[in-house]
Structures are given as C-alpha cells and as structure tokens.
N, C-alpha and C positions, 0 to 999 in steps of 0.2 A: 124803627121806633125808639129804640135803645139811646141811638145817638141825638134824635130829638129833646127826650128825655134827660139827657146828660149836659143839652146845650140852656133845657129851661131850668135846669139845677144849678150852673152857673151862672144864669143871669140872674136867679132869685136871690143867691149868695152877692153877685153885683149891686142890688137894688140893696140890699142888709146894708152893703157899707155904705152905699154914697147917704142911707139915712140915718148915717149920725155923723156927717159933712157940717159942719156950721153954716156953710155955705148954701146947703142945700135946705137946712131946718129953716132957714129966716129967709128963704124963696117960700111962701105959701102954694102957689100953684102948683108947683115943681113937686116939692113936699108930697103933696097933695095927692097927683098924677102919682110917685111912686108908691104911694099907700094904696092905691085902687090896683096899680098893679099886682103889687105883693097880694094883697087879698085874693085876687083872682089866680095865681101861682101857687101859692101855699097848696090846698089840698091838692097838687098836681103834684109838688115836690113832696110831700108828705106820701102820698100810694105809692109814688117812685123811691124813694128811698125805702119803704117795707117793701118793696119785689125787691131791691136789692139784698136787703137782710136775709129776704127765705129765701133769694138763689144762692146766697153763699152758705146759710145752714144745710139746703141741699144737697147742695154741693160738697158738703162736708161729710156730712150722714154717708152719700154715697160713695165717696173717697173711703169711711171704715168699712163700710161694708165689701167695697171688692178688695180690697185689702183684707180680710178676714179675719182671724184668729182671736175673733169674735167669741167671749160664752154667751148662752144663751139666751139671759136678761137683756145683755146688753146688744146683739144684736135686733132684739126687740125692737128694744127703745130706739135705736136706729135707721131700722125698718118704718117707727110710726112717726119719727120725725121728717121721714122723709118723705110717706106719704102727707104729713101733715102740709109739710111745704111747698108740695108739687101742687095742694089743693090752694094754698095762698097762693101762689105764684099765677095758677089760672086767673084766679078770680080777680087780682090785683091787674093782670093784664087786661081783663075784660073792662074794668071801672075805668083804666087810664084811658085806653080806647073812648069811653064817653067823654071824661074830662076833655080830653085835646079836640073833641067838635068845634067846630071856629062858632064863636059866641054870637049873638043876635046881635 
C-alpha cells in the first residue's frame, strides 16, 4: 500500500507542475481534466503524508525510548507520543484504505 501511496504522491506533485505550464493553462480541457484530478488526489495525498509524519514521530519517540537514559518526565512525554502516533498511524491507515476504493 506504501508504494501505491508514494506513486499517487508523485503523480500529484506531477500534476502541481505541469499546472503552471503555459502550455497547459491555455488548453482548457487539459487544464480542466488535471484540476478534477488534483481534486480527487489531494485528500489522498494529504492522509498519506500525516501517516508519514506520525510514522516517523514514532519512530522517533521509539528510538529515545530503547535508547534510554531517559528522566522521568521525559520519558513520559515519549511514551504518550508514541502511543499518540501509533493511534494516528491506525487510523490514518484505515481512511486511506477507504480513499483508494476505485471511484463510481
């Protein structure tokens, strides 16, 4: 799913450039087609990009934590960052799941 996600993230960055083409602004049609795209990409690329942010805060949190020497506040805060982001990362995974349904 990862690498689906990574392929519709670069195509959305694709579609970004060619709409500010000259070429492509003064094709209407063209135009057109990649603004219905982008519209339907965006919240795709937007829930993929926050599962990327809270796997790598996780991934962080959990790096100080098996590393240790940790005081006690601060392993805290470490602990609940990182259950914080395990809980976004589910749930972020469950939405993308719906987004990527092949559309009607």
């Amino acid at each position: 799913m990862l690498d689906k996600l990574a392929a519709i993230e670069e195509k959305f960055e694709q579609i970004n450039q060619q709409l500010f083409d000259p070429d492509v602004v003064s094709d209407i049609e063209k135009y057109k087609k990649l603004m219905q795209e982008t519209k339907h990409l965006t919240p795709i690329v937007e829930k993929y990009r926050e599962l990327k942010k809270a796997q790598n805060d996780y991934n962080e949190a959990k790096m100080m934590l098996d590393e240790g020497g940790l005081d006690k506040d601060f392993k805290e805060m470490a602990q609940l960052e990182l259950s914080e982001n395990a809980e976004i990362i589910e749930k972020a995974q469950e939405e993308l799941k719906i987004l990527l349904l092949p559309r009607d």
